[in-house]
Backbone as JSON, one array per atom type, in Angstrom:
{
  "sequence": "XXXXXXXXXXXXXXXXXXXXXXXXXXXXXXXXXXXXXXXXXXXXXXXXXXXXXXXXXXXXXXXXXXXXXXXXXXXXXXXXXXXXXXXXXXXXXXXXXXXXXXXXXXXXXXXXXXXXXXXXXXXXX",
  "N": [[0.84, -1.17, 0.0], [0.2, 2.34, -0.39], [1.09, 5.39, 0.18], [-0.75, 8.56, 0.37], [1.27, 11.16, -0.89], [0.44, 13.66, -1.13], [0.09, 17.36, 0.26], [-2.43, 18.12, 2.82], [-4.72, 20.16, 3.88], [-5.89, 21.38, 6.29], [-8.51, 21.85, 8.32], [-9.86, 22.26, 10.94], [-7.75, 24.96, 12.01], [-6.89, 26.1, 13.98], [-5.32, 26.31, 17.52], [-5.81, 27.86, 21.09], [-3.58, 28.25, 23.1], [-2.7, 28.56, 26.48], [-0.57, 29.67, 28.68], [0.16, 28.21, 32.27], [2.6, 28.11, 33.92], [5.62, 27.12, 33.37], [8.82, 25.74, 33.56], [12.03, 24.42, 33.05], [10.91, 22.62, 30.67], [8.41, 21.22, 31.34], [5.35, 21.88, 31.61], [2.38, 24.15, 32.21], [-0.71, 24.3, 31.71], [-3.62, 25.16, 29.36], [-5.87, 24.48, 26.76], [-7.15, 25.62, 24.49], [-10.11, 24.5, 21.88], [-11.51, 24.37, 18.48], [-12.91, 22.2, 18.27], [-13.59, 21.12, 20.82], [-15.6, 22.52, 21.74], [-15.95, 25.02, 23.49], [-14.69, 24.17, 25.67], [-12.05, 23.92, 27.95], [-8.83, 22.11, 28.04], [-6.66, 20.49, 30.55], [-3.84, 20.96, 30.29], [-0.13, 19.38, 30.77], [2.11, 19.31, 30.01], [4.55, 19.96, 27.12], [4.73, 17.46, 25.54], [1.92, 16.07, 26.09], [0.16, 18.29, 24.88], [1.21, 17.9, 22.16], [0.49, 15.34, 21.12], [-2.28, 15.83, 22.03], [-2.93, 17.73, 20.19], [-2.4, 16.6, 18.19], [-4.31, 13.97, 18.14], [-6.98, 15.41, 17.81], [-6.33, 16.85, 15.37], [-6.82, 14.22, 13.55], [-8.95, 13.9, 13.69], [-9.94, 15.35, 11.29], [-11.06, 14.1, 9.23], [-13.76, 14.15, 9.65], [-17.26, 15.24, 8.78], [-18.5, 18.32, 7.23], [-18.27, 21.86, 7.47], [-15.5, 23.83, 7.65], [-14.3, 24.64, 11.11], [-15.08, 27.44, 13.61], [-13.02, 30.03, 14.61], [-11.26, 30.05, 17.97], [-12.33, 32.17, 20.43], [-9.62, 33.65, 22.32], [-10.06, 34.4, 26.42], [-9.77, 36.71, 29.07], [-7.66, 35.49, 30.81], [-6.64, 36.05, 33.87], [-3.21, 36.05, 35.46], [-1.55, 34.11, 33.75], [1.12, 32.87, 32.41], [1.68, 33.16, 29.22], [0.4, 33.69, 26.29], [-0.62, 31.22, 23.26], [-1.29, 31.37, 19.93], [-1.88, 28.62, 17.93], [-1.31, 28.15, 14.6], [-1.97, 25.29, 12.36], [-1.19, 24.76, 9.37], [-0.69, 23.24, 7.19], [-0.57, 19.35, 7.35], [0.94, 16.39, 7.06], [1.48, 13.25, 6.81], [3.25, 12.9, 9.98], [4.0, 14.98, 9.99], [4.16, 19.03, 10.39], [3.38, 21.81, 9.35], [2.95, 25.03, 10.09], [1.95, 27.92, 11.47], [2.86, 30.0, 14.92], [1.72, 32.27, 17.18], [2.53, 34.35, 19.12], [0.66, 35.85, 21.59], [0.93, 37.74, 23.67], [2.99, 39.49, 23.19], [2.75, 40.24, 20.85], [3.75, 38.63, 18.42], [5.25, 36.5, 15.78], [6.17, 33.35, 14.37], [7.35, 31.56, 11.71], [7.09, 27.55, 11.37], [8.01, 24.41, 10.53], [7.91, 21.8, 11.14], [7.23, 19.47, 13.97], [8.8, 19.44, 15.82], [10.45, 21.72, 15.43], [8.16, 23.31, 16.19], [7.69, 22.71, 19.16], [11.03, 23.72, 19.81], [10.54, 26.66, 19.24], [8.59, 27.27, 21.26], [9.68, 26.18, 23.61], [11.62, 28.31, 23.82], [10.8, 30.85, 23.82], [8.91, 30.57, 26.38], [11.26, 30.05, 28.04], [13.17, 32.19, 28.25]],
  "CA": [[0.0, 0.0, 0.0], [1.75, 3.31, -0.75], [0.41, 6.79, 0.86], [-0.18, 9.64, -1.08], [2.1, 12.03, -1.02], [-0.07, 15.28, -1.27], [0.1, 17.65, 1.43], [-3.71, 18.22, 3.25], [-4.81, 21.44, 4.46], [-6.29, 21.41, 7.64], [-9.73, 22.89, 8.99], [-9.73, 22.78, 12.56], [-6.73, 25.23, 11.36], [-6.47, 26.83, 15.21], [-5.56, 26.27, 18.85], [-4.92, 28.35, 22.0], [-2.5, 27.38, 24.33], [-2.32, 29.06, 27.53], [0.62, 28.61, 29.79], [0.08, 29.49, 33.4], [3.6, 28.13, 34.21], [6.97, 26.36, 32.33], [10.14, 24.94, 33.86], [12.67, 23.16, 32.18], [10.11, 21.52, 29.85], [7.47, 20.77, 32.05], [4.53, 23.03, 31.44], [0.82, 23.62, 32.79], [-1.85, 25.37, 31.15], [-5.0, 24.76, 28.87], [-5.6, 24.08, 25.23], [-8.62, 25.23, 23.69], [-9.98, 24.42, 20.05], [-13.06, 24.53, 18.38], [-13.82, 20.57, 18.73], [-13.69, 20.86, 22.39], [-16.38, 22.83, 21.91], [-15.79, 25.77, 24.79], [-14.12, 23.56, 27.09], [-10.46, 24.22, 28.09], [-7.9, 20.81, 28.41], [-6.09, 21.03, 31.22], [-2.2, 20.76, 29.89], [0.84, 19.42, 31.77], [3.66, 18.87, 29.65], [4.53, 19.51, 25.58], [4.27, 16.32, 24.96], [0.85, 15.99, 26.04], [0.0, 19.28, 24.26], [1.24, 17.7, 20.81], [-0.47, 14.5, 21.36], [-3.61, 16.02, 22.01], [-3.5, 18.23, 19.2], [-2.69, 15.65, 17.09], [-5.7, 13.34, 18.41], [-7.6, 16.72, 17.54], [-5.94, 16.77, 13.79], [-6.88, 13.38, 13.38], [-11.09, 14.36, 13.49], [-10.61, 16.51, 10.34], [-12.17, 13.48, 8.53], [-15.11, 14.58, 10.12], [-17.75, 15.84, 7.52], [-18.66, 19.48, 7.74], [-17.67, 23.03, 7.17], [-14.53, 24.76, 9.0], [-14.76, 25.02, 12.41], [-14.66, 28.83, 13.71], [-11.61, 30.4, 15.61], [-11.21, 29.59, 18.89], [-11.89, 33.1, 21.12], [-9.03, 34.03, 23.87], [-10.52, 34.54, 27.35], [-9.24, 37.48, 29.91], [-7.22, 35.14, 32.37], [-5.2, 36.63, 34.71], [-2.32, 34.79, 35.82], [-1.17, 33.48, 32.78], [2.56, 33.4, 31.53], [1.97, 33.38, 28.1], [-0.89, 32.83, 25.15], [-0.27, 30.84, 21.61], [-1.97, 30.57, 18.73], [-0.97, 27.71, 17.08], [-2.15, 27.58, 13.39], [-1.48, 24.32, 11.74], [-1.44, 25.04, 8.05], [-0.67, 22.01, 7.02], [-0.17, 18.42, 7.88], [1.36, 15.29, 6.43], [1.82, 11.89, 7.93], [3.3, 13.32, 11.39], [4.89, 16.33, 9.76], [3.04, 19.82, 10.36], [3.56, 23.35, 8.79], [1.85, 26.55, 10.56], [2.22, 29.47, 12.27], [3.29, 29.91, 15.73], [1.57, 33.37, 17.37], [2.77, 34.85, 20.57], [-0.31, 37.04, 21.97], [0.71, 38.96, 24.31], [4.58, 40.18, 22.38], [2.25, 40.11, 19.26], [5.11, 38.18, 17.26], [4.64, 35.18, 15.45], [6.88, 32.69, 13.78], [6.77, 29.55, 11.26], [7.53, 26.31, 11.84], [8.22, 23.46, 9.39], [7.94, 20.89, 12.03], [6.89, 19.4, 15.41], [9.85, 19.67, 16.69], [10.36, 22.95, 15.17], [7.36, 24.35, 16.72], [8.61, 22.62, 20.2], [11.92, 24.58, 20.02], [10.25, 27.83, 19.45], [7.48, 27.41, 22.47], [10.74, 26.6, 24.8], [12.66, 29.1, 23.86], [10.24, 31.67, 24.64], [9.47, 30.27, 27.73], [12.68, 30.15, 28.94], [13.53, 33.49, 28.67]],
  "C": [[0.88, 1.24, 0.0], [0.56, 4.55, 0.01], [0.37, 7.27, 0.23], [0.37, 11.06, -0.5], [1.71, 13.74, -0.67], [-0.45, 15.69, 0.32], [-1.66, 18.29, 1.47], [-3.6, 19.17, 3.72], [-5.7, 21.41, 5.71], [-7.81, 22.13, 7.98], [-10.12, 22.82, 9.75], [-8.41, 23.77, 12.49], [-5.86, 25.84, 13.57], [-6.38, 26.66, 16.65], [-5.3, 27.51, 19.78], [-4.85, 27.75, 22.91], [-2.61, 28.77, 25.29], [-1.48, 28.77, 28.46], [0.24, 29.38, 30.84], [1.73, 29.33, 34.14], [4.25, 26.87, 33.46], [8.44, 26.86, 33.31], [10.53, 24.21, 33.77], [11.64, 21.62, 31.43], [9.44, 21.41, 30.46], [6.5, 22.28, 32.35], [3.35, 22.96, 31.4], [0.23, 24.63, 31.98], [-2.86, 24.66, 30.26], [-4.75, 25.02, 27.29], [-7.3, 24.3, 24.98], [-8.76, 25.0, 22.21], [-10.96, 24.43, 20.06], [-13.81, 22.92, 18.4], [-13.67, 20.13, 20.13], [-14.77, 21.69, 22.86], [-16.43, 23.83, 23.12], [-15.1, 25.21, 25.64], [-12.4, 23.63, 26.96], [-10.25, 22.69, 28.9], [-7.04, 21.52, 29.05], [-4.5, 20.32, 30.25], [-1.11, 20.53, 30.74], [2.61, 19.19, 31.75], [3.71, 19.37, 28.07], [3.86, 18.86, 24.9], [2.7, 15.81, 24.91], [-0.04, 17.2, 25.0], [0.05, 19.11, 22.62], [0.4, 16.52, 20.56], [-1.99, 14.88, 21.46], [-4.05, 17.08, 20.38], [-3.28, 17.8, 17.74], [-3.75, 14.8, 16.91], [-6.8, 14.62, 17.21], [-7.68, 17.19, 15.43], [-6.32, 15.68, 13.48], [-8.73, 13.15, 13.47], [-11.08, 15.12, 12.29], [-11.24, 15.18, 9.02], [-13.85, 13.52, 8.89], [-15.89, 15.24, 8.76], [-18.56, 17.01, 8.21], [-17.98, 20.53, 7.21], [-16.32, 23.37, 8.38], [-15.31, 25.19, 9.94], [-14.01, 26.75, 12.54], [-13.41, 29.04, 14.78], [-11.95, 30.24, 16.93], [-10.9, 31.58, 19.84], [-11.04, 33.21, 22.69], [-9.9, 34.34, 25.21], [-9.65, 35.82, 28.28], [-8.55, 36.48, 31.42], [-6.18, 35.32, 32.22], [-3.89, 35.55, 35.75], [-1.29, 33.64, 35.1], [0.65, 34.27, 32.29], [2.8, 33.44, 30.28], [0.59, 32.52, 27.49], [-0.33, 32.52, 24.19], [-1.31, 30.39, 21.18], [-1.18, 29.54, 18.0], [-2.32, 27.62, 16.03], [-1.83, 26.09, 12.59], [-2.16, 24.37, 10.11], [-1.67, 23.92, 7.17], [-0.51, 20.13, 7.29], [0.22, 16.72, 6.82], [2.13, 14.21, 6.96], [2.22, 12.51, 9.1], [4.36, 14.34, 10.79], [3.75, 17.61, 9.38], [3.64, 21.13, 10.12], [2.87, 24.23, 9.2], [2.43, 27.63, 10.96], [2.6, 29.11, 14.36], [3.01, 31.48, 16.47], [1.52, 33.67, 18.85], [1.79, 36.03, 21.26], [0.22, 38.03, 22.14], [2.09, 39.66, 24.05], [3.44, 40.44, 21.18], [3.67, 40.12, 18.27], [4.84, 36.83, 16.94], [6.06, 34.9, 14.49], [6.66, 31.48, 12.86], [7.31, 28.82, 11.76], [7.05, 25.05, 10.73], [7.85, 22.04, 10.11], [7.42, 20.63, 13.39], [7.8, 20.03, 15.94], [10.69, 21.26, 16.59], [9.64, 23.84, 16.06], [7.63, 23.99, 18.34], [9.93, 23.61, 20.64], [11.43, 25.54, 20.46], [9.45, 27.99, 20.93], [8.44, 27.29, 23.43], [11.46, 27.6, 24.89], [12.55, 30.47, 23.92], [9.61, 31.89, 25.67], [10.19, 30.43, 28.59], [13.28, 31.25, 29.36], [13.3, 34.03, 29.69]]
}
């Protein structure tokens, strides 16, 4: 059996991530999207964070129109908001955006592990 090759475009295209705290990799906060329907996932690590929003990428065989953007909330207490757009996706390789709220600065990312780097490495700072 062979795969096909062509890259898929996505239409759940948007998450936000909220961090309320990050040290050395290990990071808490909430994940909303629009197939969670209002409800914020609690978050406790990356890894769980890519995992779930791969689960999440893995419903766009769903039949239906694009789901709508996912609106930010006013919570206080928070060390940092991301949009994560995922533009594209192909077998476990993902192309999007990467948008830092509250700097309003955004970056691409070619990769998981790409978009990993970037989320630590503004963290860390």
């Amino acid at each position: 059996m062979m795969l096909c090759g062509k890259m898929v475009p996505c239409q759940s295209r948007e998450a936000l991530v909220t961090v309320t705290s990050y040290c050395g990799g290990h990071m808490d906060g909430y994940l909303r999207h629009p197939r969670l329907e209002g409800k914020a996932v609690k978050i406790q690590s990356l890894a769980q964070l890519i995992l779930m929003l791969n689960m999440l990428l893995d419903m766009e065989a769903c039949p239906g129109s694009p789901l709508p953007l996912v609106v930010p909330r006013d919570d206080e207490g928070h060390l940092a908001d991301f949009r994560i757009q995922i533009l594209f996706r192909e077998h476990y390789t993902w192309q999007g955006k990467l948008v830092w709220q509250d700097e309003a600065q955004e970056a691409v990312f070619r990769s998981v592990l790409e978009l990993i780097q970037l989320i630590d490495e503004i963290l860390e700072e």
